[in-house]
Each structure stands twice: as C-alpha cells, then as structure tokens.
C-alpha positions in Angstrom: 0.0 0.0 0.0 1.6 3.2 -1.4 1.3 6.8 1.0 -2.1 7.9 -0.3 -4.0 4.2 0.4 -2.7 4.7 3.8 -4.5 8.0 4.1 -7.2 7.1 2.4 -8.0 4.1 5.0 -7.1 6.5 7.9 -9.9 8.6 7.1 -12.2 6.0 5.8 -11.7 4.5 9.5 -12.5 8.2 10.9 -15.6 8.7 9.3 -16.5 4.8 10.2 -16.1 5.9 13.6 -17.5 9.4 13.3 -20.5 8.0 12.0 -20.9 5.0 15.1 -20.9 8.1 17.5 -23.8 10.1 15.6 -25.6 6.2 15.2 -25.2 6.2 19.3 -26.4 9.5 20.0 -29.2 8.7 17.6 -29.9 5.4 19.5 -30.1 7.2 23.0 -32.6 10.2 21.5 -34.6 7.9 19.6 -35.0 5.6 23.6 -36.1 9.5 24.7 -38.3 9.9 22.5 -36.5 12.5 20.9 -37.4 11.5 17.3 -36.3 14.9 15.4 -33.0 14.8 17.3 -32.5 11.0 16.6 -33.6 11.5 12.7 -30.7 14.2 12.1 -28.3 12.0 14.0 -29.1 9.5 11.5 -29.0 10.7 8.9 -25.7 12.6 10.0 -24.2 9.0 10.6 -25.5 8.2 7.3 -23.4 10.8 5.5 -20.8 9.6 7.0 -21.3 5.6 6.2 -24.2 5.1 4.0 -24.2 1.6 3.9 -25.7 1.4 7.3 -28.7 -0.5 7.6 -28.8 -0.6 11.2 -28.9 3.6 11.1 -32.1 3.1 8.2 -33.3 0.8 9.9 -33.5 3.1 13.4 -34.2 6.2 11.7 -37.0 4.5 10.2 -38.5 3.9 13.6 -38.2 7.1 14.6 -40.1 8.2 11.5 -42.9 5.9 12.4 -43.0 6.8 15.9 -43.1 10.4 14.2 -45.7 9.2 12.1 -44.2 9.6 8.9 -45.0 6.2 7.6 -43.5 6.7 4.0 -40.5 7.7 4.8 -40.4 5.0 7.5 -41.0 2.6 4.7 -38.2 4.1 2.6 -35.6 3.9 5.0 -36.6 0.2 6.0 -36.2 -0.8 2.1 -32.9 0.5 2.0 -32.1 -1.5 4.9 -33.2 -4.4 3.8 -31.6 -3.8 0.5 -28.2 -3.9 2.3 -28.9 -6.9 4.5 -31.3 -8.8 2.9 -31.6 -11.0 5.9 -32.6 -8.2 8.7 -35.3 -9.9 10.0 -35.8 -6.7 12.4 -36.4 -4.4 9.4 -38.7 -6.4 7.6 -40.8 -6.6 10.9 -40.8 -2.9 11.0 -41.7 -2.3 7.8 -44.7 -4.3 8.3 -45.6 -2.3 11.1 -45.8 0.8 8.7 -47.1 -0.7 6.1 -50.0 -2.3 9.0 -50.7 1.1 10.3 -51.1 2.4 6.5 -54.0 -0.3 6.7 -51.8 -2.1 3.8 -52.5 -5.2 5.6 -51.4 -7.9 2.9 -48.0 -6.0 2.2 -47.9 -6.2 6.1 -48.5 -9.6 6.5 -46.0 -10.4 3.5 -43.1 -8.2 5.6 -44.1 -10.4 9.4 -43.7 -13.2 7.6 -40.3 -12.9 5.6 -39.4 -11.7 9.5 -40.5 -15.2 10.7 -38.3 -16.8 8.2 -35.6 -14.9 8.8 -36.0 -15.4 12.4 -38.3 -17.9 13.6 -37.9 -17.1 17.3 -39.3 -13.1 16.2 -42.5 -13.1 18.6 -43.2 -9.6 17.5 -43.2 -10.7 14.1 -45.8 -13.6 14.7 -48.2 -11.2 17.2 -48.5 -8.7 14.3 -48.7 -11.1 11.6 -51.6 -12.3 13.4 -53.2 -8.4 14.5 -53.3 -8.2 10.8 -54.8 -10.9 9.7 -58.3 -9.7 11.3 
C-alpha cells in the first residue's frame, strides 16, 4: 500500500467511527423519544457511512414513531436492500405498512421476518393483528 492508500484508509476509519458516535447518540434520543434529534443523527451517521442499515433501519423507527409512515418505509427498504436478511427491518416495515392499513404488504413483511427469524415473537403477534 503506497502513501495515499494509507490516508485514504485512515480517514475512511474516521468517518467509520464518526459516524458509530452520531448512530449512538441517535440510539439514546430515539430511547427519549427524541425522534427529530435521533432523525438528524441518523442521517448525519449516514453521511458519514451510508451503507448502514442498522442507522435506516432506526431512523426509520423514529419516522414511524413520528408518524411519517412513507418515509419510515423508505428507509426500512434500503435497509433491507443492504442486509437482505434483517429480519428486524422487515418486521418494522410491516408495522408501517399495517398502520397504513396495507394489511397484505404487512402480512407479506411479518412473515419474511419469521423466516428470517423464527424465534421473532413480535413478528408472529402482528402477523396475526393483521390478519383480522
């Protein structure tokens, strides 16, 4: 690795670490129910490392607790568009999608969740609420 890779990986390490701090703040606003604080903390981590889907996936919660169910939606895509297999954000996506009264997208996204992870009880309790 010549002089430049070497300063290229230091700063690609920074902003990796940059953006885990803005990720944790965002973590501890969106648990206070601080959901525009936690959104730009997000989506400051994200500028920093877009290809978090952990930080969609949590910013998306906030938007749904904000009740901003589209961009909720968004943001749970692109999560599970970088790890297919986050059972978490499927199950959240369902929850927007439920709440938008989009019951058989809903039940489609509870039940990728319960294949992804069968031991999901969230999952299973609102693939069942939407059912009826």
């Amino acid at each position: 690795m010549g002089v430049h890779g070497k300063f290229k990986t230091k700063k690609l390490c920074e902003e990796i670490f940059i953006a885990a701090v803005y990720f944790t703040i965002g973590n501890f606003q969106l648990r206070n129910r601080k959901y525009d604080q936690a959104i730009a903390n997000y989506t400051k981590a994200l500028e920093f490392d877009p290809e978090l889907a952990e930080v969609y996936n949590n910013r998306g919660i906030a938007y749904n607790y904000k009740g901003e169910y589209d961009k909720a939606i968004a943001d749970f895509t692109k999560a599970i568009e970088l790890i297919p297999e986050l059972a978490e954000a499927y199950c959240n996506r369902g929850v927007a999608y439920d709440i938008k009264g989009e019951f058989d997208q809903a039940i489609l996204d509870y039940t990728k969740a319960i294949e992804l992870d069968p031991k999901d009880a969230k999952a299973y309790n609102n693939r069942g609420i939407a059912y009826n």
